[in-house]
C-alpha positions in Angstrom: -107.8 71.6 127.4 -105.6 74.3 128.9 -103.1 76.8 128.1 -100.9 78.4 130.1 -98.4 81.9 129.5 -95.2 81.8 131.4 -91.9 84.2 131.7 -88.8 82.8 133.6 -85.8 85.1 134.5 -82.8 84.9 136.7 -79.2 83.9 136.9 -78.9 80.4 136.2 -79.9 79.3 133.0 -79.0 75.5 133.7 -81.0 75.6 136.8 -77.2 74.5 138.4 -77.8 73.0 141.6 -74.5 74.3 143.3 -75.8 77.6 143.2 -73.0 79.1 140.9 -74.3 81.8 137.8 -73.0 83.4 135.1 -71.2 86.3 136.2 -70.6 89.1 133.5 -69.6 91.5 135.2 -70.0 92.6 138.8 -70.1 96.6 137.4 -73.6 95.7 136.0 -75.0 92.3 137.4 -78.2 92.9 135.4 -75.8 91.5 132.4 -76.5 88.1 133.8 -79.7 88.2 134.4 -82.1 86.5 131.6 -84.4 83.7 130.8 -84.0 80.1 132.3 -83.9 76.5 131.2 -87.8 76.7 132.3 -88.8 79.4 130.4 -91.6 78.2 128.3 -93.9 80.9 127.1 -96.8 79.3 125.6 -97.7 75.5 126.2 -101.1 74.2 125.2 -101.7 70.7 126.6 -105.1 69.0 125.6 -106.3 65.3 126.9 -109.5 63.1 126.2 -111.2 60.0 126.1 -113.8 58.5 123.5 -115.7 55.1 123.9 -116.1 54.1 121.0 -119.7 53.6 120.1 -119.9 49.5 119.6 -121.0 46.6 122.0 -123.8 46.3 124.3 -125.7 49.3 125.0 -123.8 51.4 122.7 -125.3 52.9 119.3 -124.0 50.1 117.0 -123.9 46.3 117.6 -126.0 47.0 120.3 -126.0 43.0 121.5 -124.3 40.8 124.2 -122.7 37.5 123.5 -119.2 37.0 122.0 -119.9 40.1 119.6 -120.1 42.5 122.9 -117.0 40.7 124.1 -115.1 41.4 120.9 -116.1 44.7 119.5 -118.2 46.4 122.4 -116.5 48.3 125.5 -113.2 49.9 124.0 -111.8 53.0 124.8 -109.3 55.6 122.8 -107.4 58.3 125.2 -104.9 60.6 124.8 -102.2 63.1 125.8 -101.5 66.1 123.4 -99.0 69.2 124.4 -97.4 72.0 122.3 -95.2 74.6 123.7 -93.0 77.1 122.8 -89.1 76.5 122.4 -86.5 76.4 125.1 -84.1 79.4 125.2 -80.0 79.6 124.4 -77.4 82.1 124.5 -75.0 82.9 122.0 -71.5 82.4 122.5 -68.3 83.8 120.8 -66.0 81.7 122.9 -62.9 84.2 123.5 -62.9 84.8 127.4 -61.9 88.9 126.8 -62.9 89.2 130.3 -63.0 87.7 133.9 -61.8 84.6 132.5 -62.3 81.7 134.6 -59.8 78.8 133.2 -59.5 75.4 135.4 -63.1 76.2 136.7 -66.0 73.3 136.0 -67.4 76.1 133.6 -64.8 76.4 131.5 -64.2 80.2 129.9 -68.0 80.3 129.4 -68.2 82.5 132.1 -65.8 85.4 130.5 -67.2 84.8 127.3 -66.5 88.1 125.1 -70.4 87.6 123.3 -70.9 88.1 119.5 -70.5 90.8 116.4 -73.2 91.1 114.1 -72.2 92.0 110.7 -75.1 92.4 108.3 -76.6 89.3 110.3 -80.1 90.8 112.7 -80.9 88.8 116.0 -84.3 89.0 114.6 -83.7 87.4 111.2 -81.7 84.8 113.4 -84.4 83.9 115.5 -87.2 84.5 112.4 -84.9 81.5 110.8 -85.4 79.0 113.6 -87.2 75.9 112.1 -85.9 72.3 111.1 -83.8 72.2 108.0 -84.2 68.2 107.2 -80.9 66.8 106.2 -80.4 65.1 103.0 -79.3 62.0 104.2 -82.3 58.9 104.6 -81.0 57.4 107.0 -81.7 58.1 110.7 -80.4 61.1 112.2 -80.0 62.3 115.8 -78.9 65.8 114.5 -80.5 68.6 112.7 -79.8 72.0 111.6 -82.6 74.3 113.1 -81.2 77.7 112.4 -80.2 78.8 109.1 -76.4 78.4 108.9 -76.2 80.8 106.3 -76.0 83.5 108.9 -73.4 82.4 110.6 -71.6 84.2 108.1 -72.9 87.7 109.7 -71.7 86.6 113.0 -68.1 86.9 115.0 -66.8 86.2 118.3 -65.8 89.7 120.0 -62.1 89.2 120.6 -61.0 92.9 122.1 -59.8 92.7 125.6 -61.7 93.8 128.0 -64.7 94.2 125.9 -68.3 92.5 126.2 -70.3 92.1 123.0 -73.2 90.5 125.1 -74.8 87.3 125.0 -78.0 87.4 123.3 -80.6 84.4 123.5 -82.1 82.7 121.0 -85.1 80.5 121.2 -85.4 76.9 120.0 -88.0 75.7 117.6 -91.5 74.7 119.1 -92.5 71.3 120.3 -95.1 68.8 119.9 -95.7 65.4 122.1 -98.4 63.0 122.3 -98.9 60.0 123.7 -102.6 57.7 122.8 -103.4 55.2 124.5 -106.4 52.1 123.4 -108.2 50.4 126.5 -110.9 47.3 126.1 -112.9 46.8 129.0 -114.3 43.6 129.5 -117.2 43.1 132.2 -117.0 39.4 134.0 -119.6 39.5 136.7 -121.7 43.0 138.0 -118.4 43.7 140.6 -115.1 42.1 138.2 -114.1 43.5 135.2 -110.8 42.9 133.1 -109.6 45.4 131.4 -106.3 45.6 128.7 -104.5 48.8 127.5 -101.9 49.2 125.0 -100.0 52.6 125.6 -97.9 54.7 122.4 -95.7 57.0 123.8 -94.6 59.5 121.0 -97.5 57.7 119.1 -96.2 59.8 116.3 -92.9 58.6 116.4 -91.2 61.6 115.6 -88.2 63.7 116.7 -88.1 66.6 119.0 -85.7 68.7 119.0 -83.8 70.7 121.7 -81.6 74.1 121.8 -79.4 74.4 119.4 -75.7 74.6 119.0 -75.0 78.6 120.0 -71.1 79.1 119.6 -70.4 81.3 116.6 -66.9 79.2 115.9 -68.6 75.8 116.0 -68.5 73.8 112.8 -72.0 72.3 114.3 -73.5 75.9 115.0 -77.2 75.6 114.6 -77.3 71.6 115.1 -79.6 70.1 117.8 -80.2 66.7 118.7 -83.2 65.0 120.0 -84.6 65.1 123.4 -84.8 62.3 125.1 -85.5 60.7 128.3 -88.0 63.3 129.6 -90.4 61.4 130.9 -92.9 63.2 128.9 -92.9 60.7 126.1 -90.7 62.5 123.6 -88.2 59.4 123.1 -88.6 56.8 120.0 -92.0 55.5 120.5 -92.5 53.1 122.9 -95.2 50.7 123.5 -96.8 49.2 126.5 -99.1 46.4 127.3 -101.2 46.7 130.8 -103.3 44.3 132.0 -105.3 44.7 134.9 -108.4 43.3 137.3 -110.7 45.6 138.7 -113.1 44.5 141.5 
């Protein structure tokens, strides 16, 4: 088991590969500075194996034969992380300065920020959980802020003005992945052995930053992650077989 405390700043939040930031302002370049898409502060991450006590030379059905080759020799594993949210900026979406139209960023880089009205960052972040929709069926979509703030929040729309950008946090993450192995000894050098993998044994939704822009009807949705490689898809099952000599 480990954990790990982390703090990511700088100037490009999607980690943008051409190089290009945020630019505020150039009177105050500090204005873009802030956290990152990696900036994780607490991640606890935990793995393990148990062999389960059954089979020959074990503490129950201690025996060979075809009850060691059924029951003896298996083997449970797994894969546990939890970690803070991922961070997002709030967005008022009126470009009151530097506005950059025909750009591949849009106005998002002269956006004016957002007026709070009776509305606190704090009690904005302090409402960041997962509001369950009411509908059964399957949903890639969830509110994870409380939308009834909303109403204490306005784009800034004076010209030349910058209400600022503040970040807000998404909710924390789980992920775990188990995975069942029987061993099966052949001769003193050759041994079979079969795994069946669950990734997201849990099978249950993670969700990622949510929808920041004050004017969006879908302000405070997410959607799922997926396609991380870290298991946080639907789960998935696997089937290895392999031969070990």
């Amino acid at each position: 088991m480990n954990y790990t405390w982390s703090h990511t700043l700088g100037v490009q939040p999607g980690n943008t590969w051409t190089g290009a930031f945020r630019l505020f302002s150039m009177r105050d370049l500090r204005l873009s500075y802030g956290p990152t898409l990696f900036d994780v502060r607490h991640t606890l991450h935990a793995n393990g194996t148990y062999d389960l006590p059954f089979g020959k030379g074990r503490a129950l059905a201690n025996r060979g034969g075809v009850i060691d080759k059924v029951i003896g020799h298996w083997n449970v594993g797994t894969i546990l992380t939890y970690q803070s949210g991922l961070p997002g900026q709030l967005t008022g979406t009126f470009g009151t300065f530097n506005t950059s139209v025909g750009t591949p960023f849009g106005d998002a880089l002269g956006d004016g920020g957002v007026l709070f009205n009776g509305t606190t960052l704090s009690q904005l972040q302090n409402s960041v959980g997962v509001y369950h929709p009411t509908s059964t069926s399957p949903v890639t979509f969830a509110n994870v802020l409380d939308v009834n703030l909303k109403s204490g929040l306005a784009p800034n729309t004076t010209p030349g003005v910058m209400a600022g950008n503040p970040w807000i946090y998404s909710p924390r993450q789980f992920f775990q992945d188990l995975a069942i192995t029987k061993s099966i000894p052949i001769r003193e050098n050759l041994r079979f052995t079969w795994q069946t993998e669950f990734l997201n044994v849990w099978n249950h939704p993670v969700w990622g930053t949510p929808n920041l822009n004050v004017l969006s009807s879908s302000f405070g949705h997410a959607g799922v992650i997926r396609n991380t490689g870290l298991g946080v898809q639907e789960r998935q099952i696997e089937f290895r077989a392999n031969i070990e000599f």
